[in-house]
C-alpha positions in Angstrom: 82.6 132.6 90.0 82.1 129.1 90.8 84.9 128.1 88.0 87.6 130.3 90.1 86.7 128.9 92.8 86.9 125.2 91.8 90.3 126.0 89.8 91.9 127.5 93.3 90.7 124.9 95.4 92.3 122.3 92.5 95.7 124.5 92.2 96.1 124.1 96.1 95.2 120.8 95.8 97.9 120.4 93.4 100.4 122.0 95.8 99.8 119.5 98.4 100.3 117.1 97.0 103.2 117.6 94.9 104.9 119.0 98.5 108.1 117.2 100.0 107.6 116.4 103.5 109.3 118.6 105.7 111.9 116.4 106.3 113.3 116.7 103.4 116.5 119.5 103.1 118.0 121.2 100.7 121.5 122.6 101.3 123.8 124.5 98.7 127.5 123.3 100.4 130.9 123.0 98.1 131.1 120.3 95.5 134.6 119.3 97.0 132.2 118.2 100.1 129.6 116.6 98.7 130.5 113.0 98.3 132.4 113.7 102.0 128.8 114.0 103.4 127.7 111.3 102.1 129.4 109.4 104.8 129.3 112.0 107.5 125.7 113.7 107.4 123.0 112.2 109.6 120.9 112.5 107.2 120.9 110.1 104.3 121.4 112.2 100.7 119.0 111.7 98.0 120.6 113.7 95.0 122.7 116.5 94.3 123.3 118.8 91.4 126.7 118.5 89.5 128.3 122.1 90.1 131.6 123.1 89.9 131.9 125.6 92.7 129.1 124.6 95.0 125.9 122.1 95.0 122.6 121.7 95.8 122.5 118.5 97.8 119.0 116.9 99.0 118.8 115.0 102.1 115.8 113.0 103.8 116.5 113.7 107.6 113.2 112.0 108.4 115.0 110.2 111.1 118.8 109.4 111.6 121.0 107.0 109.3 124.6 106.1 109.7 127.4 104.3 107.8 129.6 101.3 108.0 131.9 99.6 106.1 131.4 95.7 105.8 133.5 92.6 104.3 132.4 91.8 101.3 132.9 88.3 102.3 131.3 88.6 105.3 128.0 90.9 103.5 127.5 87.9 101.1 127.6 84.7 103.6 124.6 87.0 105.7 122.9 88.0 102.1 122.8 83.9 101.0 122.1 82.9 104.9 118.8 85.6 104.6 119.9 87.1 107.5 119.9 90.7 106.3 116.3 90.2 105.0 114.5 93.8 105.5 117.7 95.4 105.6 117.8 99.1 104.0 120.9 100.6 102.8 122.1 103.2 100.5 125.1 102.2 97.9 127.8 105.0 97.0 125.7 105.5 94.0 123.4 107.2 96.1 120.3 104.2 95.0 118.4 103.4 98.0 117.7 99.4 98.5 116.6 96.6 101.0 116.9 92.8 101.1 113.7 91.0 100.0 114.9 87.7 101.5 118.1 87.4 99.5 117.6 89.7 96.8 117.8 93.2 96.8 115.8 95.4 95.4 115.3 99.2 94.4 113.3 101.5 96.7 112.1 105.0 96.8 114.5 107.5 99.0 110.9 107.6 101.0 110.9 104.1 101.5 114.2 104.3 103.1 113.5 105.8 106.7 110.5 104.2 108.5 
């Protein structure tokens, strides 16, 4: 008895842990819109499953994000001057990152909202 018990309480342990936060959605829209909502969701999108009719896209709406467009000249005199150090952004490639002084580096799509 004490075995079942020990290997619930572990399996819902298990669960816990492995859960998403709540903030994180899942929504099944048309693959024509999914790189479209990329740039016009609040939320910021994690990943999205390659389907021909419709996808599963996952977003982290654990607080709002927006878009801009920026010079490229412009984003690399700020990037060597150090002024976008702590910065966190998302590239079209959907990686999350943020300046480490002037370097960026790779972060978890939990890493990107505060």
């Amino acid at each position: 008895m004490k075995s079942i018990i020990a290997v619930v309480l572990l399996a819902a342990n298990l669960l816990v842990a492995n859960a998403e936060p709540d903030c994180f959605k899942t929504i099944r829209q048309g693959a024509a819109t999914v790189e479209l909502g990329v740039y016009t969701q609040q939320c910021a999108t994690i990943s999205y499953s390659g389907g021909v009719i419709t996808s599963d896209v996952k977003y982290t709406c654990c607080g709002p994000s927006g878009w801009i467009r920026i010079n490229y000249a412009d984003w690399e005199k700020l990037r060597s001057d150090g002024k976008l150090d702590g910065l966190r952004y998302q590239r079209p490639d959907l990686a999350f990152r943020k300046m480490d002084g002037t370097n960026p580096i790779t972060i978890s799509a939990e890493q990107y909202l505060p």
